[in-house]
Each structure stands twice: as C-alpha cells, then as structure tokens.
C-alpha positions in Angstrom: 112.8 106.4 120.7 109.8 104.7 120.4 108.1 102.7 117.3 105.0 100.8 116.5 104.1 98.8 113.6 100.5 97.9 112.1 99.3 96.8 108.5 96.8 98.5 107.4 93.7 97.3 106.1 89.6 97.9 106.1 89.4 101.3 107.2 92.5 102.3 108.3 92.6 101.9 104.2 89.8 104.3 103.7 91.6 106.6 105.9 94.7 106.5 104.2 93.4 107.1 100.7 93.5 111.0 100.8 97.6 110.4 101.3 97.9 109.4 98.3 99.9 112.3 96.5 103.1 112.1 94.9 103.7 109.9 91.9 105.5 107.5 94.2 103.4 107.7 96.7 102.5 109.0 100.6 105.8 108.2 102.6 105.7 109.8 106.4 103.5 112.4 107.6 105.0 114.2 111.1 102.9 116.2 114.1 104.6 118.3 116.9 104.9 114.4 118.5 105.0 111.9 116.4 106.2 110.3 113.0 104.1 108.4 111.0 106.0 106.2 107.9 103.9 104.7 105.5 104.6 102.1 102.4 102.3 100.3 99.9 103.3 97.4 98.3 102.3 97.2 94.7 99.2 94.6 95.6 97.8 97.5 97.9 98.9 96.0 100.9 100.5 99.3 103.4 102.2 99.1 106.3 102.2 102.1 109.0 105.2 102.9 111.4 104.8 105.4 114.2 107.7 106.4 115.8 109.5 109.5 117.3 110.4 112.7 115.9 113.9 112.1 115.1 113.4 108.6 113.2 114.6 108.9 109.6 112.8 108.0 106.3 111.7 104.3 107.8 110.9 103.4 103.6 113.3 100.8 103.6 112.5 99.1 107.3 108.8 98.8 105.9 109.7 97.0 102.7 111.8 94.5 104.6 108.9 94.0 107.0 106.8 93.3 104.0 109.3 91.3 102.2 110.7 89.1 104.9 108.1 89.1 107.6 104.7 89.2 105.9 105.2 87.6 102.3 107.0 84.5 104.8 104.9 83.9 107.9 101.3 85.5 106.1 101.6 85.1 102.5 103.1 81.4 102.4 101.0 80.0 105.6 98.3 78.3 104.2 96.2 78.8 107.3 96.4 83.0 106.8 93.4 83.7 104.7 95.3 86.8 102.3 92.3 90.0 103.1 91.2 88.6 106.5 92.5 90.4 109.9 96.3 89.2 110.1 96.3 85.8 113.0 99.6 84.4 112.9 100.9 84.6 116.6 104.4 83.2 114.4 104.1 86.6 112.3 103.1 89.0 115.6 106.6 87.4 117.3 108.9 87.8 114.6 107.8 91.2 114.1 107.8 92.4 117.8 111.2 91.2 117.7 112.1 92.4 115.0 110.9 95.8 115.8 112.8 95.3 119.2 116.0 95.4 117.2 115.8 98.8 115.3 118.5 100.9 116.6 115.7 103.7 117.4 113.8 101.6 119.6 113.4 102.1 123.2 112.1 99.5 125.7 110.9 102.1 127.9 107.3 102.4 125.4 107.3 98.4 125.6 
C-alpha cells in the first residue's frame, strides 16, 4: 500500500477548513482510490496522510509524527522559523524513513 505525508499550512489550510465537523474534529475522508487521514494539533498545526483504501484510522501514526518528528527536529531547531514553509532536510529524513517503516507501506510508490 502506498502513503504520503504533508503538513498542511497556507492554503492547504484554507482548504481544509470546510472539514471541520464533528466535535473532535475531521479525521479521514475516502474516494473510490484513495484515503486521506487528517489530525490537528491543538495549536492548529494538521498533518495530512494519503494512503490506500485499506489503511486503518491513521489518528494515532499522525500524532506521533507530530509529537516525535515535528515538535523535535522543527519546533526545538532554532533555525526552523515556527509558520514559515517546513526546511529541515534533518525533519524531511526522519520522516521519509519513518514513513518507510509503516507496515502498509509499499516501496513500489517510492
């Protein structure tokens, strides 16, 4: 299966605002072809998942990207500027291979 990862800011924010509508919040949204998993973090940062059909609720996989990938390589790097477009080639690794590792990913998308 296949997956891809993106935090969401500017417009992709504007886009997402009509999601917004249970109490706790927009969590996946699915077409004839894809998946698409979606978390906000209390500050209003979101991060978006696409991935195939028959990925489960990807709630929890989200939060730990949040908690352990972008609070540590964006949020405590002094050089990241919190609200500008995410540069951290550290951050972009440790994601990718992160991402690698998910039991529904398939190299054959990489």
């Amino acid at each position: 299966m296949e997956a891809a990862c993106i935090m969401a800011s500017g417009t992709a924010r504007k886009r997402l605002e009509f999601l917004r509508t249970r109490k706790d919040g927009f969590l996946s949204f699915q077409t004839s072809k894809y998946k698409l998993h979606y978390y906000e973090t209390p500050t209003g940062i979101r991060i978006i998942m696409n991935t195939d059909l028959g990925v489960p609720n990807a709630r929890d996989i989200l939060h730990q990207i949040y908690s352990t990938l972008y609070v540590e390589y964006i949020v405590k790097n002094p050089l990241c500027v919190l609200g500008d477009q995410l540069s951290s080639d550290l951050f972009s690794t440790r994601l990718d291979l992160y991402i690698r590792a998910l039991p529904f990913f398939s190299p054959r998308a990489a």
